[in-house]
C-alpha positions in Angstrom: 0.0 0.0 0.0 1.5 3.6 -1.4 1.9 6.0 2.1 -0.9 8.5 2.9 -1.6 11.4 5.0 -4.0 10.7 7.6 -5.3 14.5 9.4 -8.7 14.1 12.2 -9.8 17.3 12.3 -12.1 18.4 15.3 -15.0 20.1 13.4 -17.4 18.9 10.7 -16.2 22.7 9.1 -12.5 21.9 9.7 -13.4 18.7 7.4 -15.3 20.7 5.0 -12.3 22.8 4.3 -9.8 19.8 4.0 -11.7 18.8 1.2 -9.9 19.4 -1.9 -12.9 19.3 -4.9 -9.7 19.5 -7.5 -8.1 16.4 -5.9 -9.7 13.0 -6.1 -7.3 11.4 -3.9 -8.2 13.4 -0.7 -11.1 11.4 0.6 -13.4 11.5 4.3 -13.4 8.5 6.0 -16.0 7.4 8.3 -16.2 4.3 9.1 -14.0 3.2 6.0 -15.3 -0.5 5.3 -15.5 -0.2 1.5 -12.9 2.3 1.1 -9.8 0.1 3.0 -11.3 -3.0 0.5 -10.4 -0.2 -2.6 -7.1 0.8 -0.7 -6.4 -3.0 -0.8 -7.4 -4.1 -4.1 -5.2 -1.2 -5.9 -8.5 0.6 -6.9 -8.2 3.2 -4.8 -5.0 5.1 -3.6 -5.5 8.1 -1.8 -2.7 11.1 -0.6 -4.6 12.2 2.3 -7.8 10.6 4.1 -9.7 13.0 6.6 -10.8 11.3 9.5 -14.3 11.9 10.6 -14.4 10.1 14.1 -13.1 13.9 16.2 -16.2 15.8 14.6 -18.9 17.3 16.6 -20.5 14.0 18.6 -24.4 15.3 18.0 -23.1 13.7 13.6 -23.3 10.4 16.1 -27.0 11.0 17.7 -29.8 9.2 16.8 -32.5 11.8 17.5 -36.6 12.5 17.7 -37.6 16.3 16.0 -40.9 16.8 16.1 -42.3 13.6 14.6 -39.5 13.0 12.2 -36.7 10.8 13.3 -32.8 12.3 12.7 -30.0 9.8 12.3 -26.5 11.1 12.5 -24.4 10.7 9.3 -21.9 9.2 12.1 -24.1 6.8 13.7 -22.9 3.3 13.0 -25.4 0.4 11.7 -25.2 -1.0 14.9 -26.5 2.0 16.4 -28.9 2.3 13.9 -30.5 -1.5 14.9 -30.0 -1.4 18.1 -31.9 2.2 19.1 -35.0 2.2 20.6 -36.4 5.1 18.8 -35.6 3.6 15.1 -37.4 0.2 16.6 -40.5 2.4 18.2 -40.8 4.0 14.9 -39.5 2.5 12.3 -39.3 -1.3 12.6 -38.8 -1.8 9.0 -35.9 -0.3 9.5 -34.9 -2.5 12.5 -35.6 -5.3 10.6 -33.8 -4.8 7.3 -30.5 -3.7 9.7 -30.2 -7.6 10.8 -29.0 -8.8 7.0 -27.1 -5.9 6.3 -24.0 -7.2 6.0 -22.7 -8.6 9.0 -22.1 -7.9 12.6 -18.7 -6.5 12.4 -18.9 -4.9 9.5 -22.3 -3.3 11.2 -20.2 -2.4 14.2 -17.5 -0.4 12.1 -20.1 1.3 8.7 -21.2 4.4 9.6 -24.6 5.4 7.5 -23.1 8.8 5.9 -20.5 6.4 4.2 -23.0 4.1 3.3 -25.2 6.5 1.8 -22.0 8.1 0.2 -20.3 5.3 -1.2 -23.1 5.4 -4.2 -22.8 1.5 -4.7 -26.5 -0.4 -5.7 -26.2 -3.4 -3.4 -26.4 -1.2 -0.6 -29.3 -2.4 1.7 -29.3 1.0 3.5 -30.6 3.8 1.0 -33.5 2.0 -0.7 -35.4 1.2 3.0 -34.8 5.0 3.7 -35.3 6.1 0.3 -39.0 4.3 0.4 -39.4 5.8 3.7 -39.2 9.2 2.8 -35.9 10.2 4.3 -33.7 13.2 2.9 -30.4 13.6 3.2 -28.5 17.3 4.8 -25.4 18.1 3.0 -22.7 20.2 4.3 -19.9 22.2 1.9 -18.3 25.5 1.6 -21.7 27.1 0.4 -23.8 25.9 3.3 -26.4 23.1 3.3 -28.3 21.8 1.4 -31.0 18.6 1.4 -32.4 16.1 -0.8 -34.2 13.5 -1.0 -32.0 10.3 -0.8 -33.3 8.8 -4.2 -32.2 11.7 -5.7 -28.6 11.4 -4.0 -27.2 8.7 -7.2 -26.6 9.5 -10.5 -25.0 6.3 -11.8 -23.1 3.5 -11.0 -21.1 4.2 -7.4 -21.7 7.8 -8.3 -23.2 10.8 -6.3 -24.4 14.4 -6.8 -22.2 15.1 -3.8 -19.5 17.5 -5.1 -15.7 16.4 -3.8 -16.4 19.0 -0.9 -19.4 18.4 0.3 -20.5 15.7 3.8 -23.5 14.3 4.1 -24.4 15.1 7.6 -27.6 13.6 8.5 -30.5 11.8 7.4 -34.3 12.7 8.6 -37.1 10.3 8.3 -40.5 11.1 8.7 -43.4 10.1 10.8 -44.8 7.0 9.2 -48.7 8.2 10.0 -50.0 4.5 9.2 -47.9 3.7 5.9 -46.9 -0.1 5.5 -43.6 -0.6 4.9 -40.9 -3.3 4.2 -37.9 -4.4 2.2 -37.0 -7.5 0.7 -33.6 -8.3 -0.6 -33.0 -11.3 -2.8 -29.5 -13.0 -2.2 -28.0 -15.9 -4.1 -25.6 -16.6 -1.1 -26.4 -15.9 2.8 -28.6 -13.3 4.0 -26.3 -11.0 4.5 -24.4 -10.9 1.5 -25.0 -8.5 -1.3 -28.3 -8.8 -3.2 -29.2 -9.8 -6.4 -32.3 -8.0 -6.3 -33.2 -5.1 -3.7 -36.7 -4.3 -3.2 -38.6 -1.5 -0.6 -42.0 -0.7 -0.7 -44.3 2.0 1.3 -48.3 2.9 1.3 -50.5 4.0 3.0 -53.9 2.0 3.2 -57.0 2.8 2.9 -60.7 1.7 2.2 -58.7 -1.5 1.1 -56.7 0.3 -1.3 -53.0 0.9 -1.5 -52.7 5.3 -1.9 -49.4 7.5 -2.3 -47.1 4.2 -3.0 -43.5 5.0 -2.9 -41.6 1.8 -5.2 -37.8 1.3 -5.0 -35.7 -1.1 -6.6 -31.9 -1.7 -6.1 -28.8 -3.7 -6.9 -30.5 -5.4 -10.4 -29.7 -1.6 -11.7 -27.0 0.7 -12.2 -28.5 2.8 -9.1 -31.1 3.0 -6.6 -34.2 3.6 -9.1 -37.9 5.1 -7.7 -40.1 3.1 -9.8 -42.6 6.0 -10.9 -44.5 4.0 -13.5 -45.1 1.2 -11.4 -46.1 3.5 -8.4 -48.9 4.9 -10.8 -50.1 1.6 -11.1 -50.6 0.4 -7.8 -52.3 3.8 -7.1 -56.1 2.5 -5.7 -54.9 -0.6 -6.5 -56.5 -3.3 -4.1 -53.9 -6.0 -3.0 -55.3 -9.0 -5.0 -53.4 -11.4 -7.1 -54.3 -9.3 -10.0 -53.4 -5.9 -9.2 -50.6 -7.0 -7.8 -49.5 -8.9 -11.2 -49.5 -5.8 -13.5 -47.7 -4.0 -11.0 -45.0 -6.6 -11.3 -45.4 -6.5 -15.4 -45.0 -2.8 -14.6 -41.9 -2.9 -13.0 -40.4 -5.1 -14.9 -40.8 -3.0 -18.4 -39.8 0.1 -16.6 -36.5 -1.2 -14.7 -33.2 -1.2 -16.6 -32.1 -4.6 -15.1 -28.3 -5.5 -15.3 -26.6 -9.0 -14.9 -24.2 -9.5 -13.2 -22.7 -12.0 -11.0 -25.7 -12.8 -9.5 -27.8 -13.8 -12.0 -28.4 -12.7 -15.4 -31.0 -9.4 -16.5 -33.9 -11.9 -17.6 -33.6 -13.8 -14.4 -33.7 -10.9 -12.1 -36.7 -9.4 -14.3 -38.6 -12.4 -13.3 -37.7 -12.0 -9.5 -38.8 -8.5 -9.4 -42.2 -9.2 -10.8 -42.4 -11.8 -7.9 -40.4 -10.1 -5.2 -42.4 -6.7 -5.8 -45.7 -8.7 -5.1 -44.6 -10.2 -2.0 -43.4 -7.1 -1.0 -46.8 -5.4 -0.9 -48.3 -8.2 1.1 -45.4 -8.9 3.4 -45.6 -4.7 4.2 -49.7 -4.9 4.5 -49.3 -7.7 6.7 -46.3 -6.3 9.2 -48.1 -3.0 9.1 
């Protein structure tokens, strides 16, 4: 491994301006479970990393606002499953933290890097991208924030600019919606899926309303599945409904193979993933 520079600055602003947005190999590191796999395999050699563990501790806090729920960009997955508030309120959540990845990389990933790191498999930003969340940014021209399906723009790529932290995420109240997230895995649970799916809706006079559809790791990045949303719009959750939904999806995703299986394959488990998906939410909700 080439020698780096390795600086911890004490303030999420002394970070900020450490950032060099000419310089690709000055990166943060947070908990820095992907990038020491890059550092390894040659992929990625970096001249300086910044060290994020001296910031402010409140980028650590898992926190209620209001109804919404705040989860510190430097909270770790572990801290994520394990806190009482993200179980109260969203056990979805909860749920989907017990098969993503496993318990020591849990115990190490922080979720601003795992939102950051822009890869597909990630089991992270589809749950929080069906649950509403949005993402605060920090950089030299202030904040910003965005909703976190709007955070990728291709494969393991961002709209973060070189200088810019994510710095929290927000989710809001769930006021009744069904949620849940299903990842398809050719291995063990925990390893990286074939086929990410998260679903939310609310319910009503037996009819699924305001359905927020995400898909993941089948595409080149997290993808909000608009077309297929419209269709299960005061849709009722029978076998039928639910089947042109699936039809829907799987016309309107741009599937890749991969490793995993190949793009006809992974069509076919989204038309039947996406269906139990809707059940599994309206029956956990």
């Amino acid at each position: 491994m080439i020698p780096f520079e390795m600086v911890e600055p004490q303030s999420l602003q002394e970070a900020v301006s450490l950032l060099d947005p000419e310089e690709p190999t000055i990166r943060p590191v947070a908990g820095g479970t992907a990038l020491m796999l890059m550092m390894k395999a040659g992929v990625f050699q970096p001249t300086r990393l910044i060290c994020l563990h001296a910031i402010e501790p409140e980028h650590a806090r898992i926190t209620v606002s209001g109804e919404a729920l705040r989860i510190g960009a430097m909270a770790t997955l572990s801290d994520v499953e394990h806190d009482a508030n993200v179980a109260a309120r969203l056990p979805v959540l909860k749920r989907a933290m017990r098969t993503l990845s496993n318990v020591r990389v849990r115990n190490v990933a922080r979720v601003g890097g795992a939102l950051a790191h822009g890869d597909p498999h990630m089991d992270l930003p589809p749950v929080l991208a069906a649950l509403g969340a949005k993402v605060s940014v920090a950089g030299p021209k202030g904040h910003r924030e965005l909703p976190v399906e709007a955070l990728y723009s291709g494969y393991y790529e961002t709209v973060l600019e070189k200088n810019e932290l994510i710095t929290s995420v927000t989710v809001p109240a769930r006021n009744g919606r069904k949620a849940t997230y299903m990842k398809v895995t050719s291995r063990t649970a925990d390893d990286w899926p074939a086929l990410g799916v998260a679903v939310s809706f609310a319910h009503k006079d037996g009819t699924i309303r305001d359905p927020i559809v995400i898909v993941s790791a089948a595409t080149e990045k997290l993808t909000r599945m608009t077309s297929t949303e419209k269709e299960l719009q005061g849709a009722t959750v029978d076998d039928k409904a639910l089947a042109r939904a699936g039809e829907a999806a799987a016309a309107e995703a741009q599937i890749l193979a991969d490793a995993h299986g190949t793009a006809a394959y992974k069509r076919e488990l989204l038309k039947v993933y996406l269906r139990r998906a809707v059940r599994q939410a309206l029956a956990e909700g």
